[in-house]
C-alpha positions in Angstrom: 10.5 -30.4 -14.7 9.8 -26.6 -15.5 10.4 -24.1 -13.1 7.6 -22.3 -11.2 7.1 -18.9 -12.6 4.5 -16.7 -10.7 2.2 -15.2 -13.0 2.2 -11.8 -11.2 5.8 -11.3 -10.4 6.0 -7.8 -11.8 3.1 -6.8 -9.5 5.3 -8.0 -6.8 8.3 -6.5 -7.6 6.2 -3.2 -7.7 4.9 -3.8 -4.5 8.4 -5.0 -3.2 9.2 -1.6 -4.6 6.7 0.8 -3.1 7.4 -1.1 0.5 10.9 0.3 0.3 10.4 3.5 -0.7 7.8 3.8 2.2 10.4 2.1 4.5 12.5 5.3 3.3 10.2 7.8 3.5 9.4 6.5 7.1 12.9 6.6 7.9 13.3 10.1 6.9 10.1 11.0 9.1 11.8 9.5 12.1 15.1 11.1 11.3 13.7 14.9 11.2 11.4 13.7 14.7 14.6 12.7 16.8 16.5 15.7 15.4 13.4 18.3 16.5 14.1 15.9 20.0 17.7 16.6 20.2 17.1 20.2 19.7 14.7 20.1 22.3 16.9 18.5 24.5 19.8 21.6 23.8 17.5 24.1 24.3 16.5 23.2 27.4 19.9 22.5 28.9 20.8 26.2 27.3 17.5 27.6 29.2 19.0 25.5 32.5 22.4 27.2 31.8 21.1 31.0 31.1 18.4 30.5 34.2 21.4 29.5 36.5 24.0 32.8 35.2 21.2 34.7 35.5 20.5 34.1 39.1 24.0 33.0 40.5 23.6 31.7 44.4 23.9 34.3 46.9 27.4 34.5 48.2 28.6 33.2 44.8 29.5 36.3 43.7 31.9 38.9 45.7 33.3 41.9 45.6 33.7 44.3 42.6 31.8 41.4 40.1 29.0 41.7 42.3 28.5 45.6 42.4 29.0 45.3 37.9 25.7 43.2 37.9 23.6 45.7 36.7 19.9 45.8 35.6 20.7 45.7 31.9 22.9 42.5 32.8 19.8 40.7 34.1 17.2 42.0 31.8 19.6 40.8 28.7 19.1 37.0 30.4 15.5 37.7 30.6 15.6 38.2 27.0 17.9 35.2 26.3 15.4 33.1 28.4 12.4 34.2 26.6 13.9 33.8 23.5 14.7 30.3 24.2 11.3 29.4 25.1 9.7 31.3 21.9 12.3 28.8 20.2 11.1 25.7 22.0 7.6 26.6 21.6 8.3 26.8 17.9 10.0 23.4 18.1 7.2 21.9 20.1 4.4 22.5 17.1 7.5 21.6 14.6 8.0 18.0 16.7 4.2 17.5 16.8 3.9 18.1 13.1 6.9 15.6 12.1 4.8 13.0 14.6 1.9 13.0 12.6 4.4 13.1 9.6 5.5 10.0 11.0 2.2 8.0 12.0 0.7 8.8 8.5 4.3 7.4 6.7 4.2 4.3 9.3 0.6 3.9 8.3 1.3 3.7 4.5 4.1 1.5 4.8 2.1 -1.1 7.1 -0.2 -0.9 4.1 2.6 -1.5 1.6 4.0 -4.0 3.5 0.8 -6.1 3.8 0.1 -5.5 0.4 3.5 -7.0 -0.3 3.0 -9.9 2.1 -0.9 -11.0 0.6 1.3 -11.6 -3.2 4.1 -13.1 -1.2 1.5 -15.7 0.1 -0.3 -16.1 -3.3 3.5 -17.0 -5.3 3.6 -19.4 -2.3 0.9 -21.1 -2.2 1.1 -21.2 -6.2 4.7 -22.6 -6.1 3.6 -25.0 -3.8 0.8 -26.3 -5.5 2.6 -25.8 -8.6 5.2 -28.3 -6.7 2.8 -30.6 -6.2 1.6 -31.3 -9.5 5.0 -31.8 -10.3 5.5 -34.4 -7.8 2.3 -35.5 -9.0 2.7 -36.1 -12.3 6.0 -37.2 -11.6 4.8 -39.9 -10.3 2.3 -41.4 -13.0 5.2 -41.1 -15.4 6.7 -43.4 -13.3 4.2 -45.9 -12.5 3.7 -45.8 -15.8 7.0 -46.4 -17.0 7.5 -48.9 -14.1 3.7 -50.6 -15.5 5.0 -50.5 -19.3 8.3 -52.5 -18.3 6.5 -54.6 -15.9 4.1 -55.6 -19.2 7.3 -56.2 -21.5 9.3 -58.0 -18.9 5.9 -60.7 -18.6 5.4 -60.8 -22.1 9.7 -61.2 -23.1 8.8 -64.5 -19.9 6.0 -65.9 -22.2 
């Protein structure tokens, strides 16, 4: 008995091929969109930090460190704080830019991937058809060896 060998195999191994590298590539989308998250997620603990120095509760402060606060000390946290929200702003258009990054490389590789899966089905359904015949012809040989020994067995009785 032969083995089965699908007639399109290099097509599959090219579409095996391209499903991986858009498995990578959709990888690397996720990867940058949870970094521009973790960022995110900094920046607004630093903005929750700066806010809080900024305006200390009342009574928190005594004495001589109280009288050094100056005008400068708060306006320089005003900065800081608008500076950290012109940086989250900026990350905000960056996250929603590596989103779409990442739907259109999910969308290709659900498009790779069925492509893969519709010559996966094919080389199955070939193989076992082809497995079939086999069986099939398997078979006749022997009923027909069993037929052809039958016939010399009556005629060796005659």
């Amino acid at each position: 008995m032969r083995a089965f060998k699908f007639p399109l195999e290099q097509v599959l191994k090219l579409r095996e091929y391209r499903q991986r590298e858009t498995e990578i590539a959709l990888g690397r989308a996720v990867a940058e969109l949870t970094d521009l998250e973790s960022r995110m997620r900094e920046l607004a603990l630093l903005r929750l930090n700066a806010q809080d120095q900024r305006c200390p509760p009342s009574g928190a402060l005594e004495g001589e460190r109280a009288a050094s606060l100056s005008g400068g000390y708060y306006r320089n946290y005003e900065f800081y704080i608008q500076r950290l929200d012109r940086e989250k702003e900026e990350l905000l258009e960056a996250a929603a830019k590596a989103q779409l990054k990442v739907e259109e490389a999910r969308s290709l590789y659900l498009e790779a991937s069925r492509e893969r899966k519709v010559l996966d089905k094919l080389k199955e359904k070939q193989a076992g058809a082809y497995r079939k015949a086999m069986i099939a012809a398997d078979t006749k040989t022997l009923d027909d060896l069993s037929s052809a020994r039958a016939g010399l067995n009556k005629t060796a009785r005659e």
